[in-house]
C-alpha positions as CSV (number, residue, x, y, z in Angstrom):
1,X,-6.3,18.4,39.8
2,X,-7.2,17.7,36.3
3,X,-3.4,16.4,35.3
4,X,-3.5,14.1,38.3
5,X,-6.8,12.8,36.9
6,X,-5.7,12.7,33.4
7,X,-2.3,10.7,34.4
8,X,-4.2,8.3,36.7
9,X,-6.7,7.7,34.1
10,X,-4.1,7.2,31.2
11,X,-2.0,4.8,33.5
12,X,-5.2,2.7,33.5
13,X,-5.8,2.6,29.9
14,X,-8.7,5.1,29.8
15,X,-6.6,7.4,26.8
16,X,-9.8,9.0,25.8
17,X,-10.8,10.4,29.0
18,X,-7.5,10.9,29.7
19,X,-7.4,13.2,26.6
20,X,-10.0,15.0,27.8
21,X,-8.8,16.0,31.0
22,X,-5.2,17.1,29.5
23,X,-7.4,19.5,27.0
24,X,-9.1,20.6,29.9
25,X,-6.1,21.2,32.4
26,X,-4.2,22.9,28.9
27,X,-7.5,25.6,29.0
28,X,-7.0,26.6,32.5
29,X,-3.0,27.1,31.7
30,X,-1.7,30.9,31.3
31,X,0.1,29.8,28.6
32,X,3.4,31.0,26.6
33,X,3.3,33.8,28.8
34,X,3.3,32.9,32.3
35,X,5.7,32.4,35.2
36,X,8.8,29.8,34.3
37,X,7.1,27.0,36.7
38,X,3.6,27.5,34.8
39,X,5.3,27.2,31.3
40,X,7.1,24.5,32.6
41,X,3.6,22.7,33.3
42,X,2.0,23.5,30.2
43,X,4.9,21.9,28.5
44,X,4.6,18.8,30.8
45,X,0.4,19.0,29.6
46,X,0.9,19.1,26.2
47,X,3.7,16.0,26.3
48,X,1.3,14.0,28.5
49,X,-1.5,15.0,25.5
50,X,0.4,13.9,22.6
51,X,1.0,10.7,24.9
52,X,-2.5,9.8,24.7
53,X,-3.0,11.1,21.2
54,X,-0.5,8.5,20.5
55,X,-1.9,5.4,22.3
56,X,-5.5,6.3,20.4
57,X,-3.4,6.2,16.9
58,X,-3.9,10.1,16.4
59,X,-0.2,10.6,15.3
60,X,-0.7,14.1,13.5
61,X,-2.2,15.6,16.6
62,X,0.6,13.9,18.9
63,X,2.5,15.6,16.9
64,X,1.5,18.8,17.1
65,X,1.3,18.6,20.6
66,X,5.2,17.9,20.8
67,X,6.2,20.6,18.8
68,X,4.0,22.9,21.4
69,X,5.9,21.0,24.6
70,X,9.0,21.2,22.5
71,X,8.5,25.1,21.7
72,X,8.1,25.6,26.1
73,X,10.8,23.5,27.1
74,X,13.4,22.3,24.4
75,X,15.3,19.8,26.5
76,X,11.6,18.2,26.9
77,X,13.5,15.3,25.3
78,X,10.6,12.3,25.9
79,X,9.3,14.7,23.5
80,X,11.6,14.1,20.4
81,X,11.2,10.9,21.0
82,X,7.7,10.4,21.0
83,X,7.4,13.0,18.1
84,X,10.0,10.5,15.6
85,X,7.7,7.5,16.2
86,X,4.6,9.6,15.3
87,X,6.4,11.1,12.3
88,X,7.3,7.2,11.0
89,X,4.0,6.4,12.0
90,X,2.5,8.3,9.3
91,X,5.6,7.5,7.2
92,X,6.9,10.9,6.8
93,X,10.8,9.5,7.7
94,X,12.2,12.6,6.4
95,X,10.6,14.8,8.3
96,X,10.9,12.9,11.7
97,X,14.9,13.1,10.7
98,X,14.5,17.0,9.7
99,X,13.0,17.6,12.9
100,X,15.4,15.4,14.9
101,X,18.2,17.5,13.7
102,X,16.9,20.2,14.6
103,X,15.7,19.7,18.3
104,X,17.9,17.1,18.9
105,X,21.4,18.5,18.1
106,X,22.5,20.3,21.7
107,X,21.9,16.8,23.7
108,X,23.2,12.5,23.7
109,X,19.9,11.6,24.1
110,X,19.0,14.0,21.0
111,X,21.7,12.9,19.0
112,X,20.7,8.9,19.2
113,X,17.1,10.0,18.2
114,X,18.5,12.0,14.6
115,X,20.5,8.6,14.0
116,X,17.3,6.4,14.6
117,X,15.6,8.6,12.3
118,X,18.6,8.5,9.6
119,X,18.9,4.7,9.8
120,X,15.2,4.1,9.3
121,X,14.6,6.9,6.7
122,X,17.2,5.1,4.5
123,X,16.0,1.8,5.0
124,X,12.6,3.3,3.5
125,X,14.1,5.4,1.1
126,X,16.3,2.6,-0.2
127,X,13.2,0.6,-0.8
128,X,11.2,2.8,-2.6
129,X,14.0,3.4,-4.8
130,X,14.5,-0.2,-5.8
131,X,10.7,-0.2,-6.5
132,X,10.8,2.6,-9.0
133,X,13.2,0.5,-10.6
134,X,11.4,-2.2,-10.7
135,X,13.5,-4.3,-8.6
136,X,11.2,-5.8,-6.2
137,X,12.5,-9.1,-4.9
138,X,16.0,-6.9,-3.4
139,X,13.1,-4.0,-2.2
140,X,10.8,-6.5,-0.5
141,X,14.0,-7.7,1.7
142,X,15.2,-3.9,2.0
143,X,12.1,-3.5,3.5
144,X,11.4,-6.2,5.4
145,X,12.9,-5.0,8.8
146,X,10.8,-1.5,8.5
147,X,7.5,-3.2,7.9
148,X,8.0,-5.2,11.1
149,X,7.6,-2.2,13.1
150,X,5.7,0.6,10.6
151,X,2.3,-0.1,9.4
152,X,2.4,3.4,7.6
153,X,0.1,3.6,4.1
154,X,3.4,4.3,2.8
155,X,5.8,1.8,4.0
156,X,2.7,-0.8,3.2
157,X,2.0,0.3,-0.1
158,X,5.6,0.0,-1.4
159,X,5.7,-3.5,0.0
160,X,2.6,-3.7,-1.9
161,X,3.9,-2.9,-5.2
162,X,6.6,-4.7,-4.2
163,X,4.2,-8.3,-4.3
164,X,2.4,-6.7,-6.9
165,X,5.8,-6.8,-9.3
166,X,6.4,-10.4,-8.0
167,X,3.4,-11.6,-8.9
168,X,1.7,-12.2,-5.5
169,X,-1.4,-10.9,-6.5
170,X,-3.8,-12.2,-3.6
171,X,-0.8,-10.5,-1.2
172,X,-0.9,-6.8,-2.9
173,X,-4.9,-7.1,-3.1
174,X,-4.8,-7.6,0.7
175,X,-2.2,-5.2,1.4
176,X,-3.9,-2.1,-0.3
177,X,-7.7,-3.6,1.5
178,X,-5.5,-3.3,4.9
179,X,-4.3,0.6,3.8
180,X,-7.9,1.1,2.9
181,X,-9.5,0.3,6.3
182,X,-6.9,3.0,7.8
183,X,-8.8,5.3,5.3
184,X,-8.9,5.7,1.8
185,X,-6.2,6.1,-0.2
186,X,-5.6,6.9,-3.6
187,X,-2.4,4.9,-4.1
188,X,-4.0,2.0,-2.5
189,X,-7.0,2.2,-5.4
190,X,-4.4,2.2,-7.8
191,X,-2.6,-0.5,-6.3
192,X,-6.0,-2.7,-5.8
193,X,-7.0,-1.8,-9.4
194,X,-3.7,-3.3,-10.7
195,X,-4.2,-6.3,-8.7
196,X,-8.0,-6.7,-10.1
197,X,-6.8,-6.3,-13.4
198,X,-4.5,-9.2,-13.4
199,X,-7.0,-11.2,-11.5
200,X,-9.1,-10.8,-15.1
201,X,-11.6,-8.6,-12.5
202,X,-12.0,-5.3,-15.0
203,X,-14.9,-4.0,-14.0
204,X,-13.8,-4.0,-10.1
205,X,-10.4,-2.4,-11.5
206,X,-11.7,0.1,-13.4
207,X,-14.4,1.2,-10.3
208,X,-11.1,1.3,-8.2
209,X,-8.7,3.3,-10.8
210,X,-11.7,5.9,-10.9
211,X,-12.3,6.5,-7.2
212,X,-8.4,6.8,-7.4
213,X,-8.4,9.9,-9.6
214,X,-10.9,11.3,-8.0
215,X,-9.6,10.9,-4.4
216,X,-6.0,12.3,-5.9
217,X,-6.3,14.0,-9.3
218,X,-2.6,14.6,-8.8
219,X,-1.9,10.8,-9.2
220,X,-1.1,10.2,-12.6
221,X,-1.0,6.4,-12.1
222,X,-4.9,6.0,-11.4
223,X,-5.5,7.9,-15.1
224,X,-2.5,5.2,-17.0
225,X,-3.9,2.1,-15.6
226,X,-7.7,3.3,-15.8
227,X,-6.8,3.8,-19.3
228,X,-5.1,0.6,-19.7
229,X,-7.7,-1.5,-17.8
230,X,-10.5,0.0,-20.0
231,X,-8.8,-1.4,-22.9
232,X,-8.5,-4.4,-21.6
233,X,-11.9,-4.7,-20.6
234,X,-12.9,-3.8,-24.4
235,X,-10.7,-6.4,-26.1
236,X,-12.2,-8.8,-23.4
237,X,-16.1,-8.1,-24.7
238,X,-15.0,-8.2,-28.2
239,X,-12.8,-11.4,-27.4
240,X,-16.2,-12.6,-25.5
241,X,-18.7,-11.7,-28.4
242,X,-16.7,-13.4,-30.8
243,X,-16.6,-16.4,-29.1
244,X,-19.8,-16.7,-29.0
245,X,-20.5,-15.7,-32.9
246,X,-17.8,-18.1,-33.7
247,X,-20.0,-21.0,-31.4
């Protein structure tokens, strides 16, 4: 009764009461445990779950939800699919592939889903290799044709730096605001920071290089350019004070 709710109410566009209603049906499932049909219906559950996890742009939990369907029924194989763009959503392309290979090996439709994964994983990784070498015009085009279809903090913030290394400024600032809105993120402070900087904007830079740190300690470019941008904004006020001495 609930599933036939839940998939009415998801074919209309109602994913969060959809949600709801799969959760709902899932609690009244035996579980791992149960007769072959029941498992067979929990699977089905969870898949229709992470379906409507996906549509709200809650990509971990869709994911978690396949690997449960997956774990009942491997040959599930809407599953892997659905799982891959959720993995590439939240830009972990490795792991989509990882996970591809594994589930994916025994069936056609299996083995065209590891090869989607493989082709975009080295479009990405391609990219951010040329960025750590500084080559940005050749990483911007690599990643052109993935930022089409991924609007991942990570594919965004290497086309970020990407601009950022070209110069476009304005185009990396609004890049790292756009990761920002998804939620906060350390690389896109650093990013922003960098952007401010050039823009002569060192106090905003600095703010931004701080929150940075302390949003990912780990990140050692937050701590360089705060250091650097501090510097700046020193020989700026003395460049400023003397200016005015000298007038």
């Amino acid at each position: 009764m609930y599933k036939d709710r839940a998939d009415g109410l998801f074919g209309g566009g109602s994913y969060s009461e959809a949600l709801e209603l799969y959760t709902a049906a899932i609690g009244m499932c035996q579980g791992d445990g149960g007769e072959p049909g029941e498992v067979r219906i929990l699977s089905r559950l969870y898949g229709n779950r992470s379906a409507a996890r996906f549509m709200m742009g809650m990509y971990r939990g869709c994911v978690e939800d396949c690997d449960r369907a997956l774990r009942l029924d491997c040959g599930y194989l809407k599953c892997l699919g659905r799982r891959g763009k959720a993995l590439r959503e939240l830009g972990e392309f490795e792991e989509a592939t990882r996970k591809a290979r594994e589930d994916g090996k025994d069936s056609k439709e299996g083995r065209e889903e590891v090869r989607r994964c493989e082709v975009l994983e080295g479009e990405f990784r391609r990219g951010r290799d040329m960025v750590r070498r500084g080559e940005y015009g050749p990483a911007k085009n690599a990643l052109s044709n993935l930022v089409r279809n991924n609007k991942s903090p990570k594919v965004l913030m290497a086309v970020a730096r990407c601009e950022l290394g070209l110069g476009n400024v304005d185009r990396a600032s609004r890049l790292s605001l756009q990761v920002n809105r998804m939620g906060v993120n350390g690389e896109a402070m650093e990013v922003g920071g960098l952007a401010a900087l050039m823009n002569g904007e060192f106090e905003r830079a600095c703010m931004m290089f701080k929150e940075g740190s302390r949003l990912d300690p780990d990140n050692r470019g937050n701590q360089d350019a705060g250091r650097k941008g501090r510097m700046m904004r020193s020989v700026w006020e003395v460049s400023i004070g003397q200016g005015e001495k000298d007038g």
